[in-house]
C-alpha positions as CSV (number, residue, x, y, z in Angstrom):
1,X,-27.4,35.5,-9.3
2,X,-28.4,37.4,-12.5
3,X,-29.3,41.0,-11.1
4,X,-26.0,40.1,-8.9
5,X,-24.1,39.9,-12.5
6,X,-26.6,42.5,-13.6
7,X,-25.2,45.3,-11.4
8,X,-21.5,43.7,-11.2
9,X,-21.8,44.4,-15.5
10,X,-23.0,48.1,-15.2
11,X,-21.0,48.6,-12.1
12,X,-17.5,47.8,-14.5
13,X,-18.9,49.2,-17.4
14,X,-19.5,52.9,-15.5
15,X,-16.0,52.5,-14.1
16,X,-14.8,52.0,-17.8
17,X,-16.1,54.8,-19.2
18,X,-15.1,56.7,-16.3
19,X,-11.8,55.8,-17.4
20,X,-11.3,55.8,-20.5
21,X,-13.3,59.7,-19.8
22,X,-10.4,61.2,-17.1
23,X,-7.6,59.2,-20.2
24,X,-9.2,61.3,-22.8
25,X,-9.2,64.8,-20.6
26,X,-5.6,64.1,-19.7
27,X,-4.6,63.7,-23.7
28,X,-6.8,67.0,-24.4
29,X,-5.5,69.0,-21.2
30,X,-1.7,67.7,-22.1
31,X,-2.2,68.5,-25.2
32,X,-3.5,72.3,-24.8
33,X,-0.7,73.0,-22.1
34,X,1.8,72.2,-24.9
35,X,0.4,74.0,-27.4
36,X,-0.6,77.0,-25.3
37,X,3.5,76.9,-24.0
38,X,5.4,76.7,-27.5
39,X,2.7,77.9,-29.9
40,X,1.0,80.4,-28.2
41,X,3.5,81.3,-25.6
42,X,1.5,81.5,-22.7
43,X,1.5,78.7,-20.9
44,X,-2.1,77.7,-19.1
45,X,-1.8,77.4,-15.4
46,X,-4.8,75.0,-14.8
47,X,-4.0,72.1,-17.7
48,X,-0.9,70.4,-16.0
49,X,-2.9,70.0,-12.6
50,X,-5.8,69.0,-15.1
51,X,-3.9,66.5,-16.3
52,X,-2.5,65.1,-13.4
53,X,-5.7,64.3,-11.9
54,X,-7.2,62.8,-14.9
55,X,-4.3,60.5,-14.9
56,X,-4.7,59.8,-11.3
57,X,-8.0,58.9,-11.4
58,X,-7.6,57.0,-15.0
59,X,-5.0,55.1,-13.6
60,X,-6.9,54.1,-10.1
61,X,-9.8,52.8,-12.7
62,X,-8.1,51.1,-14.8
63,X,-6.1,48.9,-12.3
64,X,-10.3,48.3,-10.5
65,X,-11.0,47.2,-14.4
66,X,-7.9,44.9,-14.3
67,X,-9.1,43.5,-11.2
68,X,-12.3,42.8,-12.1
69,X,-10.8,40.6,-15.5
70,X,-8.2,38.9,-13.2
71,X,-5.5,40.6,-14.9
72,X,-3.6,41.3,-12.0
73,X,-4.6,38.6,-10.1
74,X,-2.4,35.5,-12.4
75,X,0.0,33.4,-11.4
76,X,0.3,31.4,-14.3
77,X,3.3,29.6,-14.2
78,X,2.5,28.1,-11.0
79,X,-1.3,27.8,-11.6
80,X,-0.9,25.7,-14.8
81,X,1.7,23.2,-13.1
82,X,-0.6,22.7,-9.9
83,X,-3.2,20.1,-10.1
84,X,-7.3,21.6,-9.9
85,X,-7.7,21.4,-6.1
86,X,-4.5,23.0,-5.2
87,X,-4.3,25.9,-8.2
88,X,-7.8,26.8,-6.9
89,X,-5.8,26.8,-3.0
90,X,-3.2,29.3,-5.4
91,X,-6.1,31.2,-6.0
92,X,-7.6,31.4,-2.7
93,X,-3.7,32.7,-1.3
94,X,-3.7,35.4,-4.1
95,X,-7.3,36.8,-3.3
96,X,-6.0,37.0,0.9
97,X,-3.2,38.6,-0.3
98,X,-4.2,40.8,-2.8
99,X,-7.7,41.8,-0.5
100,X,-4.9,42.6,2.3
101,X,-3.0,44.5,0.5
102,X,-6.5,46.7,-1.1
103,X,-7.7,46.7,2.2
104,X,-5.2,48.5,3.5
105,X,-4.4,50.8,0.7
106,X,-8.3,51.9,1.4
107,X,-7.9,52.3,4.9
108,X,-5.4,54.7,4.5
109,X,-6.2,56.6,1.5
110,X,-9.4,57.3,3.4
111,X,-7.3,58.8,6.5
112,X,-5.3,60.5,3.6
113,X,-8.0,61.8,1.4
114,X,-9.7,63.5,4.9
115,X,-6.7,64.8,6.3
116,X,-5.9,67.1,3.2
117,X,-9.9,68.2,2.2
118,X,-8.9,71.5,3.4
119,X,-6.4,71.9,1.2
120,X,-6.7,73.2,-2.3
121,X,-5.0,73.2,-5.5
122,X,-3.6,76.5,-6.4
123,X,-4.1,76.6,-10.2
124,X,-7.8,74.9,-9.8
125,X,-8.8,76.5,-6.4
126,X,-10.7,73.1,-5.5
127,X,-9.8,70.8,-2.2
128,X,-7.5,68.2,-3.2
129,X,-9.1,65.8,-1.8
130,X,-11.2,65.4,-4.6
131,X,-8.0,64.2,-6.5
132,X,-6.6,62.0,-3.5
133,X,-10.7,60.3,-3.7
134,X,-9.2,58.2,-6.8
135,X,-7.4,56.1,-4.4
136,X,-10.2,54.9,-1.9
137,X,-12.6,54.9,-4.7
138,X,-10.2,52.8,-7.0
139,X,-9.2,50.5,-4.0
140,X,-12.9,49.6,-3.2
141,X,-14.0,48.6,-6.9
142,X,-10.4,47.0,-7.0
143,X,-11.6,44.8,-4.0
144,X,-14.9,44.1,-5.7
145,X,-13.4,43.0,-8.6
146,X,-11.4,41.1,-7.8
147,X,-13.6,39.1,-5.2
148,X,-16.2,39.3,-8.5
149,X,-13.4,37.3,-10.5
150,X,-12.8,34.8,-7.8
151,X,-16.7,34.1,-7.5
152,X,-16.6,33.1,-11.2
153,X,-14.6,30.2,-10.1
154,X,-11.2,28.1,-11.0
155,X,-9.4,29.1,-14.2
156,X,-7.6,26.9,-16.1
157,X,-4.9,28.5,-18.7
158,X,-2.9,26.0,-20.5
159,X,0.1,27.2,-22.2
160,X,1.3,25.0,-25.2
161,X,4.9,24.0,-25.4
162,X,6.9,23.4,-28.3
């Protein structure tokens, strides 16, 4: 179960700086497109379609990341009003749904990404599949984190009331 954890660990922590990587080239490509169009008055063809995909692909690793810390997956209110056996049943429904939903969202991006891989992006002059491969690729960790976060076991969150 350690080298299990072991590669679960590095496997999040790649995707995180993957990230937090495509966030920071969408800030510096976002940035240079507005400076390059109001200071410098020539506006750069290849920084909006720069920034796009870094956003795309920050955006499809980040919601894997939230996954994997269960971030997505509460249902708190319910959860913390349900007795042990049957919040873990809440828990159980939630992963079905949620690996559904994934599942499909994977299937499809996959038909997706290879039905446009001849297509490429004017201003970069790569395919654009390369761009639509955020979605499969974010869908897959997405289903292994969140299946990792249910194999950690029942959560209990009590909220105080006053």
């Amino acid at each position: 179960m350690y080298g299990l954890s072991l590669v679960d660990r590095g496997l999040f922590k790649t995707a995180s700086f993957f990230a937090q990587a495509f966030f920071w080239s969408a800030v510096a490509s976002g940035f240079y497109q507005v400076l390059a169009r109001f200071v410098l008055q020539s506006p750069s063809a290849w920084s909006e379609a720069i920034t796009r995909a870094s956003i795309i692909w920050a955006v499809m690793l980040g919601v894997a990341l939230a996954f994997r810390q269960g971030a997505m997956l509460a249902v708190d209110f319910l959860h913390n009003r349900l007795g042990a056996r049957r919040a873990r049943l809440l828990e159980h429904l939630v992963l079905l749904i949620v690996l559904g939903f994934l599942g499909f969202l994977l299937w499809i991006s996959i038909e997706m990404t290879w039905r446009v891989r001849f297509q490429n992006t004017p201003s970069l002059g790569i395919s654009i599949s390369w761009i639509y491969l955020a979605i499969p690729v974010g869908s897959a960790l997405s289903i292994i984190g969140a299946i990792a976060y249910w194999l950690e076991g029942p959560r209990r969150v009590h909220i105080e009331t006053t």
